[in-house]
KOLVEX-862228 format. One record per residue (C-alpha): residue in three letters; x, y, z. Coordinates in steps of 0.25 Angstrom, whole numbers, plus 5000, padded with zeros to 4 digits. Example, Ala and Ser with C-alpha at 12.3 -4.5 7.8 and 13.67 -1.06 7.14 Angstrom:
// residues 2
ALA504949825031;SER505549965029;
//
This chain:
// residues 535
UNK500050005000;UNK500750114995;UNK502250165001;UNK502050145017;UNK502950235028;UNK503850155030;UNK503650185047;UNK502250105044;UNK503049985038;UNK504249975047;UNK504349955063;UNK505050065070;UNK506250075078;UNK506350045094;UNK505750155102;UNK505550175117;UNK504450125123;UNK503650145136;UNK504150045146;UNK502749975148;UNK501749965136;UNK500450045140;UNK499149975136;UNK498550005123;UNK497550105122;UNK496050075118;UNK495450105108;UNK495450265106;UNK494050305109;UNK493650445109;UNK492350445115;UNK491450345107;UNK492350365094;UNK493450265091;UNK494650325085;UNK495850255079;UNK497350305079;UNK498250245069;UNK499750275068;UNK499650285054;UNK501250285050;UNK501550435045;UNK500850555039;UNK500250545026;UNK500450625014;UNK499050625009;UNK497950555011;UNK497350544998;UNK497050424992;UNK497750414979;UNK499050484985;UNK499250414998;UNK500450304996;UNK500650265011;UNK499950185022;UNK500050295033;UNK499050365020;UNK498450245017;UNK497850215030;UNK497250335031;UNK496850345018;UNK496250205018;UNK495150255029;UNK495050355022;UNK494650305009;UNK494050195004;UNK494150114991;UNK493450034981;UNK493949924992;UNK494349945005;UNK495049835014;UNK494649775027;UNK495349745040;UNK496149645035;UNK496649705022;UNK495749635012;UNK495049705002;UNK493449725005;UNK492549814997;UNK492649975000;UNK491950084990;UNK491549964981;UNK490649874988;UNK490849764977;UNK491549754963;UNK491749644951;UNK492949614943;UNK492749584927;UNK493149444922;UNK494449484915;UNK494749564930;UNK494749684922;UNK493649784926;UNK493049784939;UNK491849844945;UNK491849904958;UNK490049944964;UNK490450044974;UNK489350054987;UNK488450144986;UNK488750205000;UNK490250244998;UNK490250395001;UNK491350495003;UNK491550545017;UNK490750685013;UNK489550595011;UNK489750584994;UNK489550474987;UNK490750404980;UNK490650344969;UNK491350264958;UNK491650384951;UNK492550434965;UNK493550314961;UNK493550344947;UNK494050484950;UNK495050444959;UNK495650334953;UNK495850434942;UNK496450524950;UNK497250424956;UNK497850414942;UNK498150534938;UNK499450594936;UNK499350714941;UNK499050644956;UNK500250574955;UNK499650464962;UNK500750364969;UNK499650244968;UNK499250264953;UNK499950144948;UNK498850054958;UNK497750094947;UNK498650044934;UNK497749904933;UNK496450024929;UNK496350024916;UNK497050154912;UNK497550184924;UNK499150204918;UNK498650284907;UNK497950374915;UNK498950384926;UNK500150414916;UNK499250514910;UNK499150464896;UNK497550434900;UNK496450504905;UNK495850464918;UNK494550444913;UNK495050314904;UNK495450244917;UNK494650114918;UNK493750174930;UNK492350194929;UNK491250234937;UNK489950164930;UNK489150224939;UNK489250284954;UNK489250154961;UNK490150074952;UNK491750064947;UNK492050014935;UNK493749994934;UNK494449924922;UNK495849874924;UNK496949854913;UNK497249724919;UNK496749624927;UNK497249654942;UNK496949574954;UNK497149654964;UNK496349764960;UNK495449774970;UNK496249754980;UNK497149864975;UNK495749954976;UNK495949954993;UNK497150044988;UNK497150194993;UNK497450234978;UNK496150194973;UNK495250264985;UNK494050364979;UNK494650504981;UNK493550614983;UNK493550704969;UNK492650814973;UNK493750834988;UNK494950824977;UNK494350924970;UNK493951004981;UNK495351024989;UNK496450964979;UNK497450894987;UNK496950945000;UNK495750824999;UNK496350745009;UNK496450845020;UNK495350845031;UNK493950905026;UNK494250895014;UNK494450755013;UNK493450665007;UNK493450505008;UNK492850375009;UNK493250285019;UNK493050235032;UNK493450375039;UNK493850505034;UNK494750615037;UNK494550725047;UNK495850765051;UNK497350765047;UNK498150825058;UNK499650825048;UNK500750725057;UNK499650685068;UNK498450625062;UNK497450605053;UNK496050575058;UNK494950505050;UNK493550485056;UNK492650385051;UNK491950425038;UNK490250415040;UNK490050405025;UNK490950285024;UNK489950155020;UNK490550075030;UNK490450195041;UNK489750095051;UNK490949995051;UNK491850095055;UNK492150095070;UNK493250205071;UNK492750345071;UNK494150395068;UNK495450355065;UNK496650455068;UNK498050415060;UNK499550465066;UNK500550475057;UNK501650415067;UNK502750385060;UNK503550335071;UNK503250195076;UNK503950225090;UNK503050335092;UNK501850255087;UNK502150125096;UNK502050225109;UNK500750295105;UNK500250165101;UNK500550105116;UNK500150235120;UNK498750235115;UNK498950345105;UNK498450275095;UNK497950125091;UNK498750085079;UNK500250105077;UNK500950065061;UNK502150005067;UNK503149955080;UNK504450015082;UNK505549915075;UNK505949855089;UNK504949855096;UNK504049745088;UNK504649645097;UNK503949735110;UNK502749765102;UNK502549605101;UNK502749575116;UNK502049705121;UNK500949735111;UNK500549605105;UNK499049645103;UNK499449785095;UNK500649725089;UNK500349685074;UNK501349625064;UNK500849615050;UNK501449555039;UNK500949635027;UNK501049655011;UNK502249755011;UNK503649765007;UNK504849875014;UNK505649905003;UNK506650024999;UNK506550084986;UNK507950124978;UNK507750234971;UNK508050204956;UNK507850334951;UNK509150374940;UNK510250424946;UNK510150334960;UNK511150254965;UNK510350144966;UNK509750144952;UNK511150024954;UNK510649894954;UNK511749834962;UNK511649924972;UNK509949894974;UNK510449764974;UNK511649764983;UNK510649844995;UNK509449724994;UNK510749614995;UNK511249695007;UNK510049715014;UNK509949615027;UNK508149615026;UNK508249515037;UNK508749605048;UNK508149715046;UNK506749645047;UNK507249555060;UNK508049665069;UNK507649815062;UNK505949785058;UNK505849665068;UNK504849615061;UNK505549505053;UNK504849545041;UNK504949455028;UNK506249515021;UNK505949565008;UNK506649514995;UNK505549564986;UNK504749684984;UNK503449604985;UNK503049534998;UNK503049394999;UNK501449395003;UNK500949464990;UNK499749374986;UNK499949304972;UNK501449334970;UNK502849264973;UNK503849354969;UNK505349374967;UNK506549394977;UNK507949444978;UNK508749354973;UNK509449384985;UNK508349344993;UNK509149225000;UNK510549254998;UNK511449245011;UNK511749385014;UNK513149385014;UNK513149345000;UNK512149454997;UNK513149575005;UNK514249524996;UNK513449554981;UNK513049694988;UNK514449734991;UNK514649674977;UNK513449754972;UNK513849904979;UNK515349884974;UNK514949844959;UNK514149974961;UNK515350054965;UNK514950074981;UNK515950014992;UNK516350065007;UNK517250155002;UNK516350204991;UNK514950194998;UNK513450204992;UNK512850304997;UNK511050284998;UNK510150345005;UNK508850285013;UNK507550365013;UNK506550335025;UNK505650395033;UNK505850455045;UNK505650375057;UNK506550305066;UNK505850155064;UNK506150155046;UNK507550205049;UNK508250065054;UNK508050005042;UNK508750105032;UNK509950105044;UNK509949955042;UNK509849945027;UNK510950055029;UNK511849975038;UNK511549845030;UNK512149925015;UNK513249985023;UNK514249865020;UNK513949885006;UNK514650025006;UNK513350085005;UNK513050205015;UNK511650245019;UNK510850375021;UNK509450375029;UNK508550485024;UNK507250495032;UNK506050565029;UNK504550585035;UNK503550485026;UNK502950605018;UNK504450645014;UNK505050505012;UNK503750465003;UNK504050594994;UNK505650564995;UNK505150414988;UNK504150454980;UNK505150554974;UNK506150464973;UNK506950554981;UNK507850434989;UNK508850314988;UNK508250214995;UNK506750215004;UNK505950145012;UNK504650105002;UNK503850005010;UNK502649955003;UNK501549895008;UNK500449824998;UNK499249904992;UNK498749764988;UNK499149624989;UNK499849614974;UNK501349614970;UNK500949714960;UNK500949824973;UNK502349804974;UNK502849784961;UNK502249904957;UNK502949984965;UNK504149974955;UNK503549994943;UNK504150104935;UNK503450244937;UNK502850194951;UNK502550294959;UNK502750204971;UNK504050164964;UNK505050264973;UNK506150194967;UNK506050254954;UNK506250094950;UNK506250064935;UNK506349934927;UNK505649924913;UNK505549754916;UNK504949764929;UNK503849864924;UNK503549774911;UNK503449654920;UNK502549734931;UNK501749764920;UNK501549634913;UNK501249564928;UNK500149684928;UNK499449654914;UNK499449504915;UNK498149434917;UNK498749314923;UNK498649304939;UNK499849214938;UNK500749274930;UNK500549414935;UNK501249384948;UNK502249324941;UNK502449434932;UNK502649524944;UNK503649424951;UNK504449454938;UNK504349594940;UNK504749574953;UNK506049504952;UNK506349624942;UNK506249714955;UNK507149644962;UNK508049614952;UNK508249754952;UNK508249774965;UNK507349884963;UNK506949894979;UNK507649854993;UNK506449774999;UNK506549755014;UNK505449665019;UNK504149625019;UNK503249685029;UNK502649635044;UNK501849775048;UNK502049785063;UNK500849875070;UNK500149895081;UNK498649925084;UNK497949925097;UNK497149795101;UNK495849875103;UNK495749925088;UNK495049795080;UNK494849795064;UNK496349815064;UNK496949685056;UNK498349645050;UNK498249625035;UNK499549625025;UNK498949745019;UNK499249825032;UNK497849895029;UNK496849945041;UNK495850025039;UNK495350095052;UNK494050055045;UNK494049925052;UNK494549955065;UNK493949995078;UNK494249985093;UNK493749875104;UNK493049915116;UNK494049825123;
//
């Protein structure tokens, strides 16, 4: 889902602690109302829709919102605008009978025309949007993103005001599941219209989902109260939800034992072990669909554009001891871009994969020294992450790990906003771009390197891989696609186009009195589903 902060994906550092654990605060109940405080990771950037490209924005924006499909507490796709919907034979055009009740916050009807119009907007160039490429299986949908179409000859149509009428180019089985994505939301025309890009501010703000937004304090919080006009307002038991951009997991493990709030995104990188034996009913370790990898800018002129040298810092990199003594989690080392766990796919690795190390140390020192680098003539990188103490132990570890290779290392830290913009720019050498799934396809990951990607930070280019990638997308056959993929894949690492880390277990902690909270691989929870116990 998008380019997660990386304090979200990681567990922090060590941190003082009281000397005794205070119980856990019930449920925060402000007179008869139930209110939820989630520490949501960091500030967002935006909270629209189409332009949101992280889970500290997509976790707002996905109580905010919602789309032709929603997801229920355990991740998997349920009905949401679209109370129903039919697929043609041929898996080419589908028709989506949205429910009559479906209402936008201000009481308006929405309508099939509302997703016409922002799935054209989604597309268009002058947006920019980072999740455009999500809509390529839509008939027309490349056209009209590059330009060379007009948005009226994408393959959407409103029939009538009840019913969505969408032709793909291809047939693509994870459509619908891709449709629980924030990119393909209805958006408010008549609120766009109105304020521009101050839409998403409070009072201005018009949405669909389960709540809806009343205030957004910049750096403390964002509050949303539950929305009256939403169609399935009487399963709501929250009448509010209040989001803390915390983006110190030190800080958020004390307010969560505090009572400060009910849900906190991570635990410190050594304290897991204390959170096990202190905290086992809050404590939750999830093993989700999501890949820590950094990217290596590729753009001309970068030191890295050098293959051997890509390849000399994947041999070098020691995956097992970072996951066992720095995360603590003992995460499945990744050798891939693509988690093992991907449904329908078994894909390549390093050849590398199971190599003793010492033999993979001396083709790196080999590697650096065929590209001209020694001790006495070092390498000089730089590593981009954000700033807070709990990501910085891993770039000081990769740092100490490549020392021996006569490389020397700089650490460059910004705040999520900045490092976001640094990547998007292209604007480093190396950075932290975690990815967790969107949806459960191969195709999530692989796309991120296609060429022209805006999620592709690494300015990564390969003619091959882009003709394989779009072969896997045009074939028909179920089993070949995958394998196609796979192919495109081992193109990838072949390359070494990426310094993939490990594959994620999501550490987090929610207080034992909120129920409707579930652990599901797509690390989605909507407040939607939660309320607090009497208990």
């Amino acid at each position: 889902m998008i380019n997660k902060t990386i304090k979200q994906l990681l567990t922090g550092a060590g941190c003082a602690l009281l000397a005794l654990t205070p119980p856990l605060a019930a449920a925060d109940i402000e007179g008869d109302r139930q209110v939820l405080r989630r520490d949501n990771g960091a500030e967002p950037s935006t909270l629209d829709p189409q332009l949101s490209t992280g889970t500290w924005e997509s976790s707002i924006v996905g109580d905010l919102f919602e789309g032709l499909v929603a997801r229920d507490a355990s991740g998997s796709i349920i009905p949401g605008v679209a109370e129903s919907w039919e697929r043609s034979d041929d898996g080419l055009h589908y028709t989506f009978h949205l429910r009559d009740d479906a209402k936008w916050s201000d009481g308006t009807p929405l309508t099939a025309e509302d997703f016409v119009y922002a799935w054209q907007r989604i597309l268009s160039p002058a947006l920019a949007a980072p999740y455009a490429y999500m809509l390529s299986p839509i008939q027309g949908a490349e056209a009209v993103n590059s330009g060379d179409s007009a948005a009226e000859t994408l393959g959407v149509e409103a029939s009538d005001a009840q019913t969505l009428e969408v032709t793909l180019t291809r047939p693509t089985g994870y459509f619908v599941e891709m449709l629980g994505h924030a990119s393909t939301y209805p958006v408010p025309k008549d609120a766009i219209e109105a304020h521009g890009s101050d839409w998403t501010k409070p009072g201005n703000m018009v949405s669909n989902g389960a709540f809806k937004l009343s205030e957004w304090i910049s750096h403390d919080h964002i509050t949303a109260v539950r929305n009256p006009n939403f169609h399935a307002v009487d399963d709501v038991a929250l009448d509010e939800v209040r989001f803390l951009p915390i983006d110190d997991s030190r800080a958020a493990l004390n307010r969560f034992r505090a009572g400060d709030i009910d849900t906190a995104d991570s635990v410190p990188q050594g304290r897991i072990e204390w959170a096990r034996e202190n905290l086992p009913d809050a404590l939750h370790e999830t093993p989700i669909l999501a890949t820590f990898y950094f990217a290596f800018n590729q753009r001309p002129g970068s030191v890295l554009n050098d293959r051997r040298i890509r390849e000399a810092l994947n041999l070098a990199l020691r995956r097992d001891v970072i996951t066992s003594q720095i995360t603590k989690l003992n995460q499945p080392s990744a050798f891939s871009v693509v988690p093992t766990a991907i449904s329908d796919y078994d894909g390549p690795q390093f050849d590398f994969a199971e190599q003793p190390m010492d033999e993979r140390l001396i083709r790196a020192r080999e590697l650096i020294e065929e590209a001209g680098y020694s001790s006495e003539n070092p390498l000089h990188l730089t590593i981009d992450y954000i700033t807070n103490p709990d990501t910085k132990r891993i770039p000081v570890a990769l740092a100490a790990m490549w020392k021996p290779l006569g490389i020397d290392v700089t650490l460059t830290n910004s705040d999520a906003a900045v490092y976001y913009a640094k990547l998007r720019e292209g604007n480093f050498e190396i950075g932290m771009a975690p990815w967790i799934a969107d949806y459960d396809d191969a195709s999530n990951f692989l796309d991120l390197f296609r060429s022209g990607v805006p999620n592709n930070h690494g300015g990564y280019s390969n003619a091959d891989y882009d003709a394989m990638m779009a072969r896997a997308s045009n074939e028909l056959d179920l089993d070949e696609r995958p394998r196609l993929m796979a192919n495109a894949e081992a193109i990838l690492l072949d390359d070494y186009a990426m310094l993939p880390l490990y594959f994620y277990v999501k550490a987090k902690l929610v207080s034992p009195t909120l129920e409707g909270w579930q652990e599901n691989p797509m690390d989605t929870h909507p407040s939607r589903w939660m309320h607090f116990s009497d208990n």
